[in-house]
C-alpha positions as CSV (number, residue, x, y, z in Angstrom):
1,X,0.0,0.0,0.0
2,X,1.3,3.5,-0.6
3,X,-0.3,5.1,2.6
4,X,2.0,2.5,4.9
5,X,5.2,3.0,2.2
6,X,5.4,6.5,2.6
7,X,4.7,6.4,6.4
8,X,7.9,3.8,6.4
9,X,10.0,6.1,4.6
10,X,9.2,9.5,6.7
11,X,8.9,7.1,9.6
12,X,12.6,6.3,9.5
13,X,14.3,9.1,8.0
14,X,12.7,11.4,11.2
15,X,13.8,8.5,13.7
16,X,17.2,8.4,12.3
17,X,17.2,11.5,12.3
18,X,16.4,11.6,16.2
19,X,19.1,9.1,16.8
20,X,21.4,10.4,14.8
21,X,20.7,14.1,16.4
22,X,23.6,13.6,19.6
23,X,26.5,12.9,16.7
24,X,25.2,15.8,14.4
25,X,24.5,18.0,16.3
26,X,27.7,20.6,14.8
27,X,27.2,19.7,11.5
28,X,23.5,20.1,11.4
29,X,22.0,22.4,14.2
30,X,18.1,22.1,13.6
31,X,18.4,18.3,14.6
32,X,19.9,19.2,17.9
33,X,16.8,21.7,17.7
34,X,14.7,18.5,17.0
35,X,16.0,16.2,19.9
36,X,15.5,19.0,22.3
37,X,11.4,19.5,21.4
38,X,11.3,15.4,21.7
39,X,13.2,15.5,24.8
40,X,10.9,18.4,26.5
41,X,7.5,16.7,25.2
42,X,8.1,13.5,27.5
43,X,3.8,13.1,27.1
44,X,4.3,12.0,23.6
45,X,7.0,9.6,24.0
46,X,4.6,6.6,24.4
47,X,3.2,7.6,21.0
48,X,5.9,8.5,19.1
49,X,7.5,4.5,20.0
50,X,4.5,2.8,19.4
51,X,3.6,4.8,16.4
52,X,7.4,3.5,14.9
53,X,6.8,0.0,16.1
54,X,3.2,0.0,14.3
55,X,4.7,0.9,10.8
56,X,7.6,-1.4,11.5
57,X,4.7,-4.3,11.8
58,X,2.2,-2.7,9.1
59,X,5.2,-2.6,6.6
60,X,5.9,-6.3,7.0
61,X,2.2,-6.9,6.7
62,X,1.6,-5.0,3.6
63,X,4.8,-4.7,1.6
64,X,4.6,-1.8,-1.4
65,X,6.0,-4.4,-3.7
66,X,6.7,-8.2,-3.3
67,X,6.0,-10.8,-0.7
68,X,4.8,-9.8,2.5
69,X,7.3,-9.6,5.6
70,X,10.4,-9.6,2.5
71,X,8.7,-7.2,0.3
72,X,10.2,-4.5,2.9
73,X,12.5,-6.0,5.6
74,X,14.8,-3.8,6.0
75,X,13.4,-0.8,6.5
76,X,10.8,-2.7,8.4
77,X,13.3,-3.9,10.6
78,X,14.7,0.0,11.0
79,X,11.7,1.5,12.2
80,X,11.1,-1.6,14.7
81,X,14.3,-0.8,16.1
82,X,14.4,3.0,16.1
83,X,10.8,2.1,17.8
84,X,12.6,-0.1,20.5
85,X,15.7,2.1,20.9
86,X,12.6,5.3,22.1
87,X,11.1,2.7,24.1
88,X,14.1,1.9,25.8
89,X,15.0,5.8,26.8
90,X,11.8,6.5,27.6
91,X,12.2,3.4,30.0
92,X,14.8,4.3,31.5
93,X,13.9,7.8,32.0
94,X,10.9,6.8,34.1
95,X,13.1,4.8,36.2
96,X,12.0,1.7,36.0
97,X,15.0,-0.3,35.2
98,X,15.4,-2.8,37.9
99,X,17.4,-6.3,36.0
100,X,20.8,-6.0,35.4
101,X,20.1,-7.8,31.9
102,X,17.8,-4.6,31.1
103,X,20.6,-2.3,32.0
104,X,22.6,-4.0,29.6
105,X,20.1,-3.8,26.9
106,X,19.8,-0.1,27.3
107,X,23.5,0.1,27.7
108,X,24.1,-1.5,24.0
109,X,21.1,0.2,22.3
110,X,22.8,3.5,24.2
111,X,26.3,2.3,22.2
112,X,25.0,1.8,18.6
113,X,22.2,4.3,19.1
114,X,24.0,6.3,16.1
115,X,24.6,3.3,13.8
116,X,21.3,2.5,14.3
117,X,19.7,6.0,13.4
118,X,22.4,6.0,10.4
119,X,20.6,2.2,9.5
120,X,17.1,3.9,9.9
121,X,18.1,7.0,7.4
122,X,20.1,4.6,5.0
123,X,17.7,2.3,4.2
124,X,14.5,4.5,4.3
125,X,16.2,6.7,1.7
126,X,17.4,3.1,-0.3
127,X,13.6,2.1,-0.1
128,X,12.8,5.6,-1.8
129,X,14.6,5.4,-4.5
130,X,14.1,1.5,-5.3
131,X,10.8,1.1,-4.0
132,X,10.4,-2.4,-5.8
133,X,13.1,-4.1,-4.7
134,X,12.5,-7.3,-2.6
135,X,14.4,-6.5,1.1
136,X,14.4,-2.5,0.6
């Protein structure tokens, strides 16, 4: 469907972007200006992660092109984990965190939050351009 393709592509180009905001930040100023409104608006985290996580899903469901779940993979894949990567900040930010196995989860998703924001913008952009091709 093109309503759920488009959705996938602005859906992880915006949440690479957020990830990707920290490392940036010199380089390109208004995304330090968009990491600071999402980190003031702490009300709309729970949306903004399950909003990622449902186009994550409804791109495997309904692929643009090809065979459900491969027809879009990867950029499936992307905005599951930029999804999962905001869930576990906002998490952690409420304090919750009480299993060291947890901690170490947010600790690695802390680590590669970058590559994975860079993963998010890569392949949203690849799915643009070559919107038929079976994994993008």
């Amino acid at each position: 469907m093109v309503q759920i393709y488009l959705l996938s592509v602005v859906a992880g180009v915006l949440g690479g972007a957020l990830l990707l905001a920290d490392q940036l930040s010199e380089k390109v100023p208004s995304l330090m200006a968009f990491r600071e409104w999402y980190r003031r608006n702490t009300a709309y985290h729970p949306f903004i992660f399950f909003t990622f996580t449902v186009i994550g899903v409804l791109t495997l469901v309904f692929p643009y092109h090809g065979l459900p779940v491969l027809g879009d993979f990867i950029p499936s894949l992307a905005n599951l984990l930029v999804g999962f990567v905001l869930f576990l900040e906002y998490y952690q930010e409420k304090g919750r965190v009480v299993s060291e196995s947890f901690t170490k989860i947010i600790s690695v998703s802390e680590q590669y939050q970058s590559a994975f924001g860079a993963i998010a913008v890569i392949s949203s952009i690849a799915h643009f351009i070559f919107p038929g091709v079976i994994f993008l």
